[in-house]
N, C-alpha and C positions, 0 to 999 in steps of 0.2 A: 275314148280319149287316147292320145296318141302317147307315148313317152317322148320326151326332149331328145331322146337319145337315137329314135328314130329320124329326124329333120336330116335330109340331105344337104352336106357342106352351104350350100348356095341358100339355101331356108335359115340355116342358122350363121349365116354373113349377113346376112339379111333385117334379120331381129335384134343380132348385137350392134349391129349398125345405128338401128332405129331406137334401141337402149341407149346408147353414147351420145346418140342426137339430144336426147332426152336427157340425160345426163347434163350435158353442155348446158342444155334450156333450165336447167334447174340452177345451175351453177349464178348461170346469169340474173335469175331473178332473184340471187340471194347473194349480193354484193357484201351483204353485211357480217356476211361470215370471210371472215382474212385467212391468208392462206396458213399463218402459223395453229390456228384452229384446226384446221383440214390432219397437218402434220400432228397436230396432239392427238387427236382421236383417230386419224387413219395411216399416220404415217406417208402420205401423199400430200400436193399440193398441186393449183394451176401450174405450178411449175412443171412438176412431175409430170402429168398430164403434157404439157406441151415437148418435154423432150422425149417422152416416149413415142409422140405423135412424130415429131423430126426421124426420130427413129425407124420407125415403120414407113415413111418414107422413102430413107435412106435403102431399107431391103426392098422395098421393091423398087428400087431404081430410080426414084420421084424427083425432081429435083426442089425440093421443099426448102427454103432457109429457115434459118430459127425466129424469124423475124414473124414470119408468114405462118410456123407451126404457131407460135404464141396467139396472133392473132384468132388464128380457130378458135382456139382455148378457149382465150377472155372475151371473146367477142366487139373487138378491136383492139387497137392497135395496143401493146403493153404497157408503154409510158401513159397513155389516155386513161386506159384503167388503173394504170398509181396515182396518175395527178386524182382521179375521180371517188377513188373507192379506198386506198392502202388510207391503211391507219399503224401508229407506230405501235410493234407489241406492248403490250404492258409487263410490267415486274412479272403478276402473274402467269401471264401466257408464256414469256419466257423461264420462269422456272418451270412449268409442266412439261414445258418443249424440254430441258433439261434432264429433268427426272424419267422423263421418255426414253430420252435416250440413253439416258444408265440405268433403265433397266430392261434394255435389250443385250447390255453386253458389253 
């Protein structure tokens, strides 16, 4: 068995790739988790996720809007996935999101 660390760049573009796709397809089929959830336990959200996408875009030249980054994310268009899927936080999700964040600092 090989170590991770021998893959040539293009083998492991390849796999993180196929992880992120997967990632995405996991996301999707679990609409029921809101993105204030994501930010309690990972400190990330679809959000996140979509501007880092605009991001990597942007370095390599892409001409990507944020419109279209988001889209990948959520797997349509952003406003479709609020009217479909957002739910309003609750007391509790917004205190943990709270406490989250004082106690990072």
């Amino acid at each position: 068995m090989s170590d991770h660390k021998d893959l040539n760049i293009a083998d492991q573009n390849r796999l993180d790739a196929a992880a992120f796709r997967r990632f995405l397809d996991h996301l999707a089929m679990n609409t029921d988790v809101q993105n204030i959830d994501l930010m309690i336990l990972a400190d990330f959200c679809r959000n996140c996720l979509s501007k880092w996408y605009k991001a990597a875009a942007d370095d390599a030249g892409l001409d990507v809007s944020m419109d279209e980054a988001r889209e990948r994310i959520y797997g349509m268009p952003y406003n479709e996935w609020k009217k479909r899927y957002h739910k309003e936080a609750t007391a509790e999700q917004l205190a943990a999101f709270e406490a989250r964040r004082e106690s990072k600092g």
